[in-house]
C-alpha positions as CSV (number, residue, x, y, z in Angstrom):
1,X,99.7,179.4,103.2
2,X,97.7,181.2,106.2
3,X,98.4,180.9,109.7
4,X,100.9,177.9,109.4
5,X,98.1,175.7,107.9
6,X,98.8,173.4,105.0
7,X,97.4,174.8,101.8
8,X,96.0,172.3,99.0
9,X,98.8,172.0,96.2
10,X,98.7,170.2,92.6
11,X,100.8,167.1,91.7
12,X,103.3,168.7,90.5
13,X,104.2,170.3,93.7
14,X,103.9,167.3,95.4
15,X,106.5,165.4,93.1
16,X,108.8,167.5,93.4
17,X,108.5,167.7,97.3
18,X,108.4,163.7,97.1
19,X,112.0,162.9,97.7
20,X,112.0,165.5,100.4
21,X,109.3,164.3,101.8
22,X,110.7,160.8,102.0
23,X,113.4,161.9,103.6
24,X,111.6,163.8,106.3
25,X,113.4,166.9,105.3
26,X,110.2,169.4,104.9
27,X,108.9,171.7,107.6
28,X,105.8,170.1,109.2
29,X,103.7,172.4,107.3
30,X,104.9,171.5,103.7
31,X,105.2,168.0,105.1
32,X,101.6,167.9,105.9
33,X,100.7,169.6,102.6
34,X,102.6,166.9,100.4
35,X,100.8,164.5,102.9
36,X,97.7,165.2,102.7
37,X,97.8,165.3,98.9
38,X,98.8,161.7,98.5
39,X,95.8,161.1,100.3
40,X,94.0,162.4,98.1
41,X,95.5,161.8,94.7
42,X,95.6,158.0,93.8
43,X,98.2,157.8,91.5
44,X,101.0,160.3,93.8
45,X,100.3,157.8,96.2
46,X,101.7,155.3,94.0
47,X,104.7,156.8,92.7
48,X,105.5,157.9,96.2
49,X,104.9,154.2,97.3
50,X,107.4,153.0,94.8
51,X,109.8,156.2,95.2
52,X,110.0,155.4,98.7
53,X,110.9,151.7,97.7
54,X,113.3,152.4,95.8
55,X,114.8,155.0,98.1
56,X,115.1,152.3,100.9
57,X,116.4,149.8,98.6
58,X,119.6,152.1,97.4
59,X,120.2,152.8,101.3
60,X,119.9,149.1,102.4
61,X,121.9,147.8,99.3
62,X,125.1,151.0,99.8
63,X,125.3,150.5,103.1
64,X,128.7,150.1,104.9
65,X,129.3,146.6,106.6
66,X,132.4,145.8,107.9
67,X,134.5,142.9,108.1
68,X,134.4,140.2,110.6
69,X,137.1,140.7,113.2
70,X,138.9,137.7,112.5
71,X,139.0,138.5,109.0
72,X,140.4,141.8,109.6
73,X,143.3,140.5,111.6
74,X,144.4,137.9,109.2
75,X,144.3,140.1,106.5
76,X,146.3,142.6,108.6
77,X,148.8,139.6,109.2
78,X,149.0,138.7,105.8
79,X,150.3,142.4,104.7
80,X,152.5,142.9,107.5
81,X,154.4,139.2,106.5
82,X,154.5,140.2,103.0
83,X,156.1,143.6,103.9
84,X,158.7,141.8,106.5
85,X,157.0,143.7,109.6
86,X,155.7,140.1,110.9
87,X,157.0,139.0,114.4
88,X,157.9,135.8,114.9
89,X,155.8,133.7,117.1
């Protein structure tokens, strides 16, 4: 690397920069590097396209949703009956 300017790199280097890369975790310069080889290289592209499918179908599918308010509370009310903690109405 000279200067701060990408430098050309094989696929292998790519690959195993992919995941970073997907996660936006490299410096600009590697970044740009892992970039500009997927332009290039055909099949990187595609195993980066469906790495970076698969990447945002784990996150979307783990998550964390809560539970509708109402939910919550009647739970909450159910437990404190069962322990005797309820109040009466």
């Amino acid at each position: 690397m000279t200067d701060g300017q990408p430098r050309d790199i094989d696929c292998r280097e790519a690959l195993d920069r992919l995941y970073e890369y997907i996660d936006e975790e490299l410096t600009p310069v590697r970044a740009a590097e892992v970039r500009l080889h997927l332009e290039e290289c055909a099949p990187c592209l595609a195993v980066s396209k469906f790495e970076d499918a698969y990447v945002r179908f784990i996150e979307a599918r783990t998550r964390v949703q809560s539970a509708p308010d109402a939910l919550k509370k009647r739970i909450l009310q159910e437990l404190l009956f069962e322990t005797g903690e309820h109040q009466a109405p």
